[in-house]
N, C-alpha and C positions, 0 to 999 in steps of 0.2 A: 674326388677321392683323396689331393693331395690336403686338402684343406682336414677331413678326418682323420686322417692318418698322424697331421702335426699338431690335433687338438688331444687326440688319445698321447701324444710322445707329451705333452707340454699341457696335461690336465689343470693345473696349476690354474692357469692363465684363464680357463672359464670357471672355475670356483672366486676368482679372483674377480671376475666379469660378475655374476651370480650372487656376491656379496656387496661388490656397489650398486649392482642397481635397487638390490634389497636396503643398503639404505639410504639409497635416492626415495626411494618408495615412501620409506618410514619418515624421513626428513617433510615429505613433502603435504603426507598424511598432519603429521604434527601441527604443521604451519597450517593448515588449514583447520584443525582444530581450534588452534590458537585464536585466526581470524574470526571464527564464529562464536568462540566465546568471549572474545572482545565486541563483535558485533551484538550478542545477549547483553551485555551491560548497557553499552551504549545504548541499545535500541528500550532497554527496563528506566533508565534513568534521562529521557528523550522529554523535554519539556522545549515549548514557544511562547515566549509573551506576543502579545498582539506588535509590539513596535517592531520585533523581528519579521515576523510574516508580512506586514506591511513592504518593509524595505525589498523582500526578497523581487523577483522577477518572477515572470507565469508558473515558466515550466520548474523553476526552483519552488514554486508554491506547491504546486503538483509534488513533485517529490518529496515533501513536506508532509501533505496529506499521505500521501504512501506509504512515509515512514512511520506516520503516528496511528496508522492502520496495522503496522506490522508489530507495533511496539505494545500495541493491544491485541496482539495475538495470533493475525491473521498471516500468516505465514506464506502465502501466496502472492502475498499484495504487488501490483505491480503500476506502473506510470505505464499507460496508453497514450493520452494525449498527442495531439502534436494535431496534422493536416489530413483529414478525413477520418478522426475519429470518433465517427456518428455517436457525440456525446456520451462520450465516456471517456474522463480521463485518467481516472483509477480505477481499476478493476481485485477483487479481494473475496477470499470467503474467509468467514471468521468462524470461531474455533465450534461454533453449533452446526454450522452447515448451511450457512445462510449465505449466499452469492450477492456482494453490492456492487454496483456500479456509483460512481460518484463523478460528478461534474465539478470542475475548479471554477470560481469565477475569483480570480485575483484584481484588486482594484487598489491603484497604483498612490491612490490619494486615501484608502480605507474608509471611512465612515463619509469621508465627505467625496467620496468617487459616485458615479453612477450607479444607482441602485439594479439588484436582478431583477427583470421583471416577467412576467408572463411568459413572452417568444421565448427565453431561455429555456424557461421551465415546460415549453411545450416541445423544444427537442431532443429534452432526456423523455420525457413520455413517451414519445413514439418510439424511443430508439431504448429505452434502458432494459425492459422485459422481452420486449420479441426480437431485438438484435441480440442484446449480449447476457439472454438469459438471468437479471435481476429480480433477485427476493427482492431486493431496498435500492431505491433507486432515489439519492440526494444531490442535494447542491449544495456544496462546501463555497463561503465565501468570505472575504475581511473588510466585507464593505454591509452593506442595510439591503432588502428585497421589499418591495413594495406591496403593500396591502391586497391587489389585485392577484400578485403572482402565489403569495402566503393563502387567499379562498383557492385559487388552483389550485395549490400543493394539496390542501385536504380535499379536496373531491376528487384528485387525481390518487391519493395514496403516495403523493410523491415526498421525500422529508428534507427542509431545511436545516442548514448550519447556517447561522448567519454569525455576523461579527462577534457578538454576547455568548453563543454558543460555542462557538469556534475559540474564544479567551478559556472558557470552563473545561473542553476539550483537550487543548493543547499543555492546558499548564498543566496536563497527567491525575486530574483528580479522577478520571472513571473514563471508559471504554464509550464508545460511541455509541453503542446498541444498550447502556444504560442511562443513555441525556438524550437519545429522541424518545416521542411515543408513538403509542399504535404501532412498535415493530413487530413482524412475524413473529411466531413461535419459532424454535428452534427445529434443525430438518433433524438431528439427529438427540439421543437424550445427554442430558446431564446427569453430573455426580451428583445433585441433589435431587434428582429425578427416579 
């Protein structure tokens, strides 16, 4: 009671309470606008030559992939990766409605690292459509995939990036889902639809 008694004598004092937090609020609103339309530019004018990706490390390759998923559009995009994540180390839907799941395979030496081969590519199969609910289910890579895993990929429906791919991709000439083929239709329509 005494506490209402000295707020009604000395109103002031929560008007005065009542105005900074209104602009704590606004302040914080701003800054956060800020952030994200600074993150809209950076993420519109987001390009990688292949010498970059190269250098990077795994999980900074992964984040990479993620970024230039988000920079095309896909507002969800997120890094999975890490230890137990039954092949998936990006997960994304892009702006039709289309759920990808994508696999990193970062190679440390690039064209001349170990190729992807087959076993990779059969445990985004198993795990990319009945685990983590994938329309498109790819392997992003900066190294070569070998001939055997590339006849899997099409009987399986599964779709590569490979190094060549992944140059054409990164340096921002077009969206993912216009450099593969055979991808899904779109789950919901377009504007030229």
């Amino acid at each position: 009671m005494t506490v209402v008694n000295w707020l009604l004598a000395h109103g002031w004092v929560l008007i005065v309470g009542l105005v900074l937090a209104l602009l704590a609020g606004a302040g914080w609103l701003y800054h956060r606008q800020q952030r994200a339309q600074r993150e809209a530019v950076r993420a519109q004018g987001l390009r990688y030559g292949l010498p970059q990706l190269d250098a990077l490390h795994h999980s900074q390759f992964e984040d990479a992939v993620r970024d230039l998923m988000r920079r095309d559009g896909c507002q969800d995009a997120q890094r999975v990766g890490g230890r137990g994540d039954l092949g998936a180390d990006v997960k994304a839907t892009d702006p039709y409605g289309r759920r990808w799941v994508i696999q990193c395979k970062h190679r440390r030496n690039g064209a001349r690292g170990s190729a992807v081969g087959t076993p990779d590519l059969q445990v985004l199969n198993g795990t990319a459509r009945q685990v983590h609910g994938a329309d498109i289910a790819v392997i992003v890579t900066n190294g070569r995939v070998t001939g055997p895993a590339v006849a899997f990929a099409k009987q399986q429906r599964l779709h590569l990036v490979d190094r060549e791919a992944l140059a054409m991709w990164a340096s921002g000439s077009r969206p993912l889902w216009e450099l593969l083929r055979a991808v899904p239709p779109p789950r919901r329509p377009t504007p030229s639809s």
